[in-house]
N, C-alpha and C positions, 0 to 999 in steps of 0.2 A: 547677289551675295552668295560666295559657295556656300555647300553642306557642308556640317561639323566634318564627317569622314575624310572628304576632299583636304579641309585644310590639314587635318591630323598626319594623311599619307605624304603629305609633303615632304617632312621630313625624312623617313623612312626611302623616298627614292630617292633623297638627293643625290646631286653627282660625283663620281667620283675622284679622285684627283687626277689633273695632269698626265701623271705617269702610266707609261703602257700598262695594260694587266697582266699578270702575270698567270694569274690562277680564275679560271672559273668554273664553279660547283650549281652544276644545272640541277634543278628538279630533284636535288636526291631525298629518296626514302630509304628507309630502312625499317623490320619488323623484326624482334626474338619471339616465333610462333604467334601468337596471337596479340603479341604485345607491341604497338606501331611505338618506334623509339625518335625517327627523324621523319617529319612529315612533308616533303615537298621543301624540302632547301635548296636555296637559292643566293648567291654570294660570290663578289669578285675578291682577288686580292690583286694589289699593283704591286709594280716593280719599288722594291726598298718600302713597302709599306709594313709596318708594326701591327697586326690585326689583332684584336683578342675577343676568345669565342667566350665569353659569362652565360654562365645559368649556376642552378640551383643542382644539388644531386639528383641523377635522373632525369637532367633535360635533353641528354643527348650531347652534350659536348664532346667528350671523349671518342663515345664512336663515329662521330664523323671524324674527329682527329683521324683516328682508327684507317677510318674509308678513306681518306686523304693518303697516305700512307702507304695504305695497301694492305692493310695486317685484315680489314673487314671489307665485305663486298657490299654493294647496294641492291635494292632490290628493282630500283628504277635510278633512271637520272646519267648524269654522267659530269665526268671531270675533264676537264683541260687547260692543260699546260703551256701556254707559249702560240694557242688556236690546235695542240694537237691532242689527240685524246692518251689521257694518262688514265684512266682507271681502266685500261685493256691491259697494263704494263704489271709485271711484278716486281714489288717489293725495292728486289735490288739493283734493279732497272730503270728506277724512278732518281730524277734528283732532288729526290727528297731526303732527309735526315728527321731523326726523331728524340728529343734527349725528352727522358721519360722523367717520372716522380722521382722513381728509384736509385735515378742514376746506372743502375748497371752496372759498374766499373767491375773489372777481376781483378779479386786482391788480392790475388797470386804474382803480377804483373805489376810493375813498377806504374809510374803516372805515363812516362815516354811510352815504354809498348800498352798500356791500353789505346794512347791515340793513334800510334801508326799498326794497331791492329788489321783495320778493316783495311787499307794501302797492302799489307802484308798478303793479304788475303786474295787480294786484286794482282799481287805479282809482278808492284810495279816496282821497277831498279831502286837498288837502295841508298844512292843518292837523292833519287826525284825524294821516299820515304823519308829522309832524312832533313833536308832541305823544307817539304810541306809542315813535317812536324814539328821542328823549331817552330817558323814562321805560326802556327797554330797557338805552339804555348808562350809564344810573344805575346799573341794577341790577347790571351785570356788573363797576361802577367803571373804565368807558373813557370817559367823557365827554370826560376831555382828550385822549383821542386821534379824536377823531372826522375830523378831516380828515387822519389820516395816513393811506396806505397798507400793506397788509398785508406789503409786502416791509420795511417799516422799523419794523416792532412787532416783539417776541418772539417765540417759540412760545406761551409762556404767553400774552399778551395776542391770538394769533390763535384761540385756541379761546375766549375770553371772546367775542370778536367771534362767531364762527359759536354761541356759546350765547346772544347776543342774539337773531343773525337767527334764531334758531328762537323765541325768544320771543318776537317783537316780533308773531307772528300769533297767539299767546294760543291755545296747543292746549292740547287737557286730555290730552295723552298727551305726554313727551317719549322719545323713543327714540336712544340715545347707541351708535355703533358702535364702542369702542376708542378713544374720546376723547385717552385721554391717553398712549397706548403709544408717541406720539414723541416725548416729553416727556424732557427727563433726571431720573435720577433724586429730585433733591430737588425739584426743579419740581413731579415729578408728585406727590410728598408734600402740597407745598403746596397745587395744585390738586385733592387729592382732598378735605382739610379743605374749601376753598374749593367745592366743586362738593358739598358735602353742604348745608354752610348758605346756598348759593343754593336747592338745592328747599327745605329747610324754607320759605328767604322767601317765594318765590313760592305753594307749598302744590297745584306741580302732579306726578301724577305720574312719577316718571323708571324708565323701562328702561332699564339697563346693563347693555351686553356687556363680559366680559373673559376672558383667560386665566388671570389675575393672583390668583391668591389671597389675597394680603394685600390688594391693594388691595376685592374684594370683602367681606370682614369688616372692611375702617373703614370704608366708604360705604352698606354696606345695613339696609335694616329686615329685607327676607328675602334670602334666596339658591336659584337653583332652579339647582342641579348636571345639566350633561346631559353624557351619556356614549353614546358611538355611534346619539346622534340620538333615544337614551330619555329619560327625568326619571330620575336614578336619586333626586333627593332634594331637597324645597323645607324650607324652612326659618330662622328665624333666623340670623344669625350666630354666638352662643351654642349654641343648640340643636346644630346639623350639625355643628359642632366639640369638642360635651362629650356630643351622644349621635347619631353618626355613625348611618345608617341601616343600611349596607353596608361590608365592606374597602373598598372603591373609592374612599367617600366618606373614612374615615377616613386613608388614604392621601394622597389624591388634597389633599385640605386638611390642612397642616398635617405633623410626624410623628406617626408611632404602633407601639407593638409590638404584631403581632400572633399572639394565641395560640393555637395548634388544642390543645383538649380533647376529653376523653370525659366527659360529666355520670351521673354514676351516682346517684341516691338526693340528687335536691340540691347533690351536691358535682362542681364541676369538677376533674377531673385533668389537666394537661399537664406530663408530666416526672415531676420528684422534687414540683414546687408541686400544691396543690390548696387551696380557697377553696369557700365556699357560695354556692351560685347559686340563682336562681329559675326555672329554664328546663326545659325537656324534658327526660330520659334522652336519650343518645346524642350525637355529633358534635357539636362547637358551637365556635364560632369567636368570640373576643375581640378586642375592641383597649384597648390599654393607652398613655397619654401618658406620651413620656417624663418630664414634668415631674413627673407623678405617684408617681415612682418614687423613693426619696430615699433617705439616711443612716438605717443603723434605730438609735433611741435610746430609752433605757429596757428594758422590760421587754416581751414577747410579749403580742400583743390576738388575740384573737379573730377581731376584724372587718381584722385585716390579714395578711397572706402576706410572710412571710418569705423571703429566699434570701443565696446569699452567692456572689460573682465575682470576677475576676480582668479590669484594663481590657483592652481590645485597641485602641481607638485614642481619641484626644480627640481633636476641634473644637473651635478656639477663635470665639467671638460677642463677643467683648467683657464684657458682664457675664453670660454665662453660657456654660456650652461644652456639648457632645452627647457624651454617653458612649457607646459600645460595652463591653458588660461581660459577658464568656463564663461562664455559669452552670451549664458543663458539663452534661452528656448531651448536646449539641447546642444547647440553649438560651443564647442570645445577646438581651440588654435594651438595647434606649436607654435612656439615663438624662439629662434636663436640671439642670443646679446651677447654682450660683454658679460662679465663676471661682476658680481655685486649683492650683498647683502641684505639690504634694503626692497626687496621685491614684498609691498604690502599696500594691503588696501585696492583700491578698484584703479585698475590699469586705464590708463585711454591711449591705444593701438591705432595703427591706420597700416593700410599696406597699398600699392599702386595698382591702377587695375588690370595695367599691362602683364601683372605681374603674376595673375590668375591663369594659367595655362589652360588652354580645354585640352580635355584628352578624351580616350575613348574607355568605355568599359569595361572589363577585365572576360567578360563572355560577351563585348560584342563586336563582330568582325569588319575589316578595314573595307 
């Protein structure tokens, strides 16, 4: 039988997809004086894949955007592009593009020449200019705004625009810093749908930064979690969320209860519950989805854990609420349901045991 760590790292390497890689970020570090910001990253991106970098403020995401980029250097490590090295290259030698929080746009300058700015710059004939930049605000559907100015468009219609001018130079890398975080919030719903089936179109592709954990699980093909400037965890969307690598991750995305046990001969114990595991003897830590945890009906299985509680508080969500449900000796479960009024009296819960994730401890390493 492997060790816990074994089975936990699984995830964490799984493979990548299919598609050739585009981008690989070896070993990079980074340090502000005494302050280590990115510790030893590590991270592919393939061809046409959606990657988004999540953490918390201060985990580092942006300045590896940064280092990506080119705007920040590393202090070890290296990048490459296609198998060549891109972090020797500058800036605007890179095909990379960067449409930032702020957007940038000069609102002196219509929507048309902010996008065929940077072409302008490059000195290329003003057909090719003309020709790129339609085809640019086709793609983003601002053609009818081309001679407006940035102060008389939307929010939403001004990040269309600076997601032009980053395409209109045809990089094979797009790098997005918090795109939509001044967005309100259905805008930014709408524009996250809309900014997913723009990479598909195009088929280039895009790094995303965020804090946003939802919006990172509808926009990505993967997800790479950093937490005090490490990788604690890459991964699909599905994956990092139904088989968390670490508490951190399971936390950190999403809710989760989490279990401390002692695994004795196969079987986990925490409390009065105990359930068959496949993990080591000794110490071991779980996470459990609220959702996972429901009304027990019928008759006692095998393959599920039984308990019985008393609420301590709901949340209401609309069609579902967040239970608190004290299961005495100390043990306390989220539980997600359905909507309903009637939450009294002593619960009898069961959850499956498959459904008990191990993971690893938030200071202990893979």
């Amino acid at each position: 039988m492997g060790s816990l760590a074994d089975k936990l790292t699984a995830s964490q390497n799984s493979a990548m997809s299919p598609a050739a890689t585009l981008l690989d970020v070896c070993n990079i570090a980074k340090s502000f004086g005494r302050n280590p910001v990115l510790k030893d990253i590590s991270l592919q991106v393939a061809e046409g894949e959606f990657l988004t970098i999540l953490g918390e403020s201060g985990s580092g995401k942006t300045t590896l955007l940064r280092i990506i980029a080119g705007f920040e250097s590393a202090d070890s490590g290296e990048i490459l592009m296609g198998g060549e090295r891109l972090d020797r290259l500058p800036p605007f030698h890179r095909r990379v593009n960067t449409v930032f929080q702020s957007y940038a746009l000069f609102p002196h300058l219509t929507v048309e020449q902010n996008v065929s700015y940077g072409l302008r710059v490059a000195k290329l004939s003003r057909q090719e200019i003309a020709a790129r930049v339609e085809q640019a605000l086709k793609m983003v559907k601002m053609t009818a705004f081309a001679q407006s100015k940035p102060t008389k468009i939307s929010g939403g219609q001004q990040q269309r625009v600076a997601l032009a001018r980053a395409l209109v130079n045809r990089p094979r890398l797009l790098l997005l810093d918090e795109p939509l975080s001044a967005l309100d919030a259905n805008l930014r719903r709408q524009m996250q749908v809309e900014l997913k089936s723009l990479q598909r179109e195009v088929g280039i592709s895009f790094v995303f930064v965020t804090h946003d954990q939802e919006e990172a699980m509808v926009m990505s093909d993967r997800i790479a979690l950093l937490r005090h400037g490490a990788l604690e965890q890459i991964a699909s969307p599905r994956e990092i969320y139904g088989r968390p690598a670490t508490a951190y991750t399971a936390q950190f995305i999403g809710h989760t209860n989490l279990l401390r046990a002692n695994v004795k001969g196969g079987i986990a114990h925490c409390g009065s519950l105990s359930w068959p595991v496949s993990v080591s003897d000794g110490p071991a830590l779980f996470s459990l989805r609220p959702e996972n945890v429901r009304m027990a009906a019928g008759e006692r299985r095998t393959d599920f854990v039984r308990l019985k509680g008393r609420v301590l508080h709901q949340a209401f969500h609309g069609a579902t609420e967040l239970l608190q449900v004290d299961c005495g000796d100390g043990l306390q479960i989220s539980m997600r349901s359905a909507s309903r009024n009637d939450w009294q009296g002593e619960l009898e819960l069961d959850f499956a045991c498959a459904d008990a994730i191990p993971v690893r401890d938030s200071g202990e390493k893979a």
